[in-house]
C-alpha positions in Angstrom: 119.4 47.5 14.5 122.3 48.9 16.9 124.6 45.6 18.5 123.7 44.8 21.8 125.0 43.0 24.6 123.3 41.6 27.3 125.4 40.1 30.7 122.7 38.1 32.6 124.3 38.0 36.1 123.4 34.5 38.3 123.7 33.9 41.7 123.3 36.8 43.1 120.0 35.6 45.6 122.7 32.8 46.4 125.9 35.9 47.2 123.0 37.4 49.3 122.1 34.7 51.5 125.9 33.7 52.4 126.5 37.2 53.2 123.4 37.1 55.4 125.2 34.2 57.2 128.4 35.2 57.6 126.5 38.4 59.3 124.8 36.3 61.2 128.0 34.4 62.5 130.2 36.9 63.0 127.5 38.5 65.5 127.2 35.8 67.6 130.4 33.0 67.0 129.6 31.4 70.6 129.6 28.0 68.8 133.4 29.0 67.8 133.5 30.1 71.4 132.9 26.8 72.7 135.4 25.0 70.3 138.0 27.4 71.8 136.6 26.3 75.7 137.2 22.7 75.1 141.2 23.6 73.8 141.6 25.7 76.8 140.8 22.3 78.8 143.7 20.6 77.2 146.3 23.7 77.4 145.7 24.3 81.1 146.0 19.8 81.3 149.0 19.8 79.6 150.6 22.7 81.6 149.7 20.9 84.9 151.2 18.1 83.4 154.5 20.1 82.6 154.7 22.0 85.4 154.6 25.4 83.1 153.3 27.1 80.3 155.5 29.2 78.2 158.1 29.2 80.8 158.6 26.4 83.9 156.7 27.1 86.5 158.8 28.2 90.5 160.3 25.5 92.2 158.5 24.4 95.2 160.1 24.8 98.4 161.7 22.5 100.3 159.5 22.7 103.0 156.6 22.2 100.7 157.8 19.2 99.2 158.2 17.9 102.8 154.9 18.3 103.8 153.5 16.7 100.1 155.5 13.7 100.9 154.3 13.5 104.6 150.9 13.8 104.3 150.9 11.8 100.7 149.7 14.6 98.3 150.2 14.4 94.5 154.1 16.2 94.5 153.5 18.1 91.3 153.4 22.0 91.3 150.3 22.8 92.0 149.2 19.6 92.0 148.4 18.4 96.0 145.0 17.5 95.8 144.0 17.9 92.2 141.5 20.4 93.0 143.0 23.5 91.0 143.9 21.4 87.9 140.5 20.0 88.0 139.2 23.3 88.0 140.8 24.6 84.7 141.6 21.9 82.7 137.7 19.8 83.3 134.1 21.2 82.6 132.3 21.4 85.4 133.1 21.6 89.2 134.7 24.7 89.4 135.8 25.1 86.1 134.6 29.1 85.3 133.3 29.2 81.3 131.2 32.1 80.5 130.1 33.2 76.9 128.7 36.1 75.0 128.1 37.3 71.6 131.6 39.1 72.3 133.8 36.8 74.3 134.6 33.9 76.1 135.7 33.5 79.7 137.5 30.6 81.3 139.1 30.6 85.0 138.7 28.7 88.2 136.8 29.4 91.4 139.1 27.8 93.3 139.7 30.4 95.9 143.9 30.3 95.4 143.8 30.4 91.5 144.5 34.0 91.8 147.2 33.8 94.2 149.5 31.1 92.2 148.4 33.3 89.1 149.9 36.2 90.4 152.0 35.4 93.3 152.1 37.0 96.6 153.7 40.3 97.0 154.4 42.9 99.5 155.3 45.9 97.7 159.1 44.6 97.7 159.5 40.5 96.9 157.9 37.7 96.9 156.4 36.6 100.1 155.1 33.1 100.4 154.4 32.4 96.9 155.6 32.7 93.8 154.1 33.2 90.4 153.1 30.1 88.7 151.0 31.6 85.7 148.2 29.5 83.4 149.6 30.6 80.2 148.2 30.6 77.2 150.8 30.1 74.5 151.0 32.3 71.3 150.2 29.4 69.0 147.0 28.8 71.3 146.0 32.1 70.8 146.1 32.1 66.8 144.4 28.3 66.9 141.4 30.2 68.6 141.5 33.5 66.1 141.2 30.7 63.5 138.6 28.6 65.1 136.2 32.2 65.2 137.5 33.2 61.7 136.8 29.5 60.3 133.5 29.6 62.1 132.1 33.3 60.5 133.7 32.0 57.4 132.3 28.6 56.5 130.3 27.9 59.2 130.4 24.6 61.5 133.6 23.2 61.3 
């Protein structure tokens, strides 16, 4: 009789299945998503809190400091009432969040978010206000990658 060797290969059912899952993940990661919503709550917190993201944020003028410390407002950038740091760094109110199988959202709609995001302009300077961007720092940015990847990976975290 001829030698013969036989491989008997295990596991495989078990290979199948976590394939399955990591399919299933990676088409719909909106429990990732909501991992990364939470940490845009304390980025957007703790650039209120600075007064800047990446970079400080304008200086306010002096006739808006003025008018903070006459009628008693919080004299923080972008801080007078609360009511635009509310808005992105708390769930809720007027905090914007939306989710898909393909992304994740997050804003204000605070009707001047977009103005202090962008600044006013007329075509030539700055008019009225300047530029005072939420941003979202590089090292943000990869923490969230990783939160998706470790999500379609492994699972729950």
């Amino acid at each position: 009789m001829p030698a013969q060797i036989r491989v008997k290969v295990t596991g495989v059912d078990k290979a199948v299945s976590d394939f399955h899952a990591i399919a299933d993940r990676a088409v719909d990661p909106r429990p990732a998503f909501q991992e990364v919503g939470r940490d845009f709550l304390r980025v957007a917190a703790s650039q209120f809190d600075r007064g800047g993201g990446t970079k400080p944020w304008a200086q306010l003028a002096a006739s808006t400091v003025a008018t903070k410390r006459r009628d008693n407002l919080d004299p923080r950038i972008l801080v007078a009432t609360g009511r635009l740091k509310d808005s992105l760094a708390r769930a809720g109110g007027e905090h914007v969040e939306r989710m898909t199988h393909a992304l994740i959202e997050m804003g204000s709609s605070v009707p001047y978010f977009q103005a202090h995001q962008t600044g006013t302009w007329n075509g030539k300077r700055m008019t009225r206000l300047p530029k005072r961007p939420l941003v979202i720092p590089k090292r943000s940015q990869s923490e969230w990658r990783r939160f998706v990847r470790e999500y379609v990976v492994h699972g729950e975290r």
